[in-house]
C-alpha positions in Angstrom: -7.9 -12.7 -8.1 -9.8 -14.6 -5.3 -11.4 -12.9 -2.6 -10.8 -14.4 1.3 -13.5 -14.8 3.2 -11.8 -12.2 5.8 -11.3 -9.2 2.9 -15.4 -9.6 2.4 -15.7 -9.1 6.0 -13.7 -5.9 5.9 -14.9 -4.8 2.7 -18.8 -4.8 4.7 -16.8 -2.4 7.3 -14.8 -0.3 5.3 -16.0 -0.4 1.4 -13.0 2.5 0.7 -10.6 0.3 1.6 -9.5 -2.6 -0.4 -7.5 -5.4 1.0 -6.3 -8.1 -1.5 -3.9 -11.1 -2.0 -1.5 -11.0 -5.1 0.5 -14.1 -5.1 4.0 -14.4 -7.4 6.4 -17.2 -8.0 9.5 -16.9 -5.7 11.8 -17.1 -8.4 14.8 -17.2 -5.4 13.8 -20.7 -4.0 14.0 -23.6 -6.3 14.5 -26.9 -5.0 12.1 -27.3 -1.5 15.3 -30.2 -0.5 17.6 -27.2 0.1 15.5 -24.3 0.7 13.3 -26.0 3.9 13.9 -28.0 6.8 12.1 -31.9 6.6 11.7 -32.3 2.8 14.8 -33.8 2.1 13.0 -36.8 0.2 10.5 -34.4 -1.8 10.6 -34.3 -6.0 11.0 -30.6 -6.7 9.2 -30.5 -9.4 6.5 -31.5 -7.4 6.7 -28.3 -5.5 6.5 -24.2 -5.9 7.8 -21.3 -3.8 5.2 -18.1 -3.8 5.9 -14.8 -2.5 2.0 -13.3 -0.9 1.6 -9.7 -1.1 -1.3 -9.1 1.0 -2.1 -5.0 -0.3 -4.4 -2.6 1.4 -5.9 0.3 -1.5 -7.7 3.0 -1.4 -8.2 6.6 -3.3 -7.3 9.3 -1.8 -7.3 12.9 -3.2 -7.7 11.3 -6.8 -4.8 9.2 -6.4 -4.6 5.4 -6.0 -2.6 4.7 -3.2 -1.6 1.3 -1.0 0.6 -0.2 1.3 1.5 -3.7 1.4 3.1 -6.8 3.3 4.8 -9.6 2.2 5.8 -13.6 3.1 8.2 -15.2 1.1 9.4 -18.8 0.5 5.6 -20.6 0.9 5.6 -23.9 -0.7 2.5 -25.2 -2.7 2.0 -28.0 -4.5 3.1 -27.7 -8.4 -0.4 -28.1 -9.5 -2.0 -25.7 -6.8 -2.8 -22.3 -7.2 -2.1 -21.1 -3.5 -5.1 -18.5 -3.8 -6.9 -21.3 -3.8 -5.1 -23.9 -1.4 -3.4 -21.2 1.0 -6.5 -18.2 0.9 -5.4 -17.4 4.8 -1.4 -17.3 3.7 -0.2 -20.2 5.8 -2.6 -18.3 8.8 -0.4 -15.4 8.9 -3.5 -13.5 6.7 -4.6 -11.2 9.6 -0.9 -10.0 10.5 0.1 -9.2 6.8 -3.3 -7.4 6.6 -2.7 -5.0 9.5 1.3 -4.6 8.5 -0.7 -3.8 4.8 -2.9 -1.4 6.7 -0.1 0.4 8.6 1.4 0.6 5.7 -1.0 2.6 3.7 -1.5 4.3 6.7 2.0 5.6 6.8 1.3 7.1 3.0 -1.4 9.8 4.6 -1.9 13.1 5.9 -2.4 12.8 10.0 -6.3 15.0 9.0 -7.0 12.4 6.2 -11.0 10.8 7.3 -8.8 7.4 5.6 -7.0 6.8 9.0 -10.0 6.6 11.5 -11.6 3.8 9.0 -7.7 2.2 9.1 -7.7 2.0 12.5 -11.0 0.4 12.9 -10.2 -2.2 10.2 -7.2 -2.9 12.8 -8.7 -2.9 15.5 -11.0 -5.5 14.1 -8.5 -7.4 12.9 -6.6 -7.5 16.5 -9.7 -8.9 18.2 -10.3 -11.6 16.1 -8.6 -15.2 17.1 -5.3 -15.9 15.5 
């Protein structure tokens, strides 16, 4: 699994937390003539649907816990491996991360030390340009 340039940013300001990109076929869409607008004249075999899970973890009270966000339906080239062609998620890498964050957030005790860091991570994340 490939690391984005943004989760080594965070990872400097909050090493606890660990932000990540798991990417799965989209076994739902099949044929990119049907299941997008404009590609009408496009080979399908030529083409693969991915589902990005962009997954904030962390440990807390010795269990492994995360919360996560997802985009469906993102088209790749068959012979592209979108970690590697799409690492910011088709630019929608920031806003998956802080729905990821939010997320785990949701998953911990209001006293837990885990939501301070969380929220600095967002805010981060919110000043940064789009």
């Amino acid at each position: 699994m490939k690391t984005t340039q943004l989760q080594r940013q965070l990872r400097t300001i909050t090493p606890h937390i660990v932000i990540q990109t798991i990417w799965e076929h989209d076994t739902d869409l099949v044929d990119i003539r049907t299941d997008t607008d404009g590609m009408d004249d496009a080979d399908p075999t030529h083409w693969q649907a991915w589902i990005a899970e962009v997954r904030a973890s962390a440990t807390y009270m010795d269990q492994d816990i995360s919360g996560s966000a997802f985009l469906c339906g993102i088209w790749e080239r068959a012979d592209d491996l979108p970690e590697e062609s799409n690492p910011t998620v088709s630019s929608y890498e920031i806003d998956l991360t802080i729905e990821a964050l939010y997320d785990l957030a949701a998953q911990l005790n209001d006293d837990c030390n885990y939501l301070h860091s969380i929220n600095d991570l967002i805010n981060h994340l919110k000043s940064l340009p789009q």
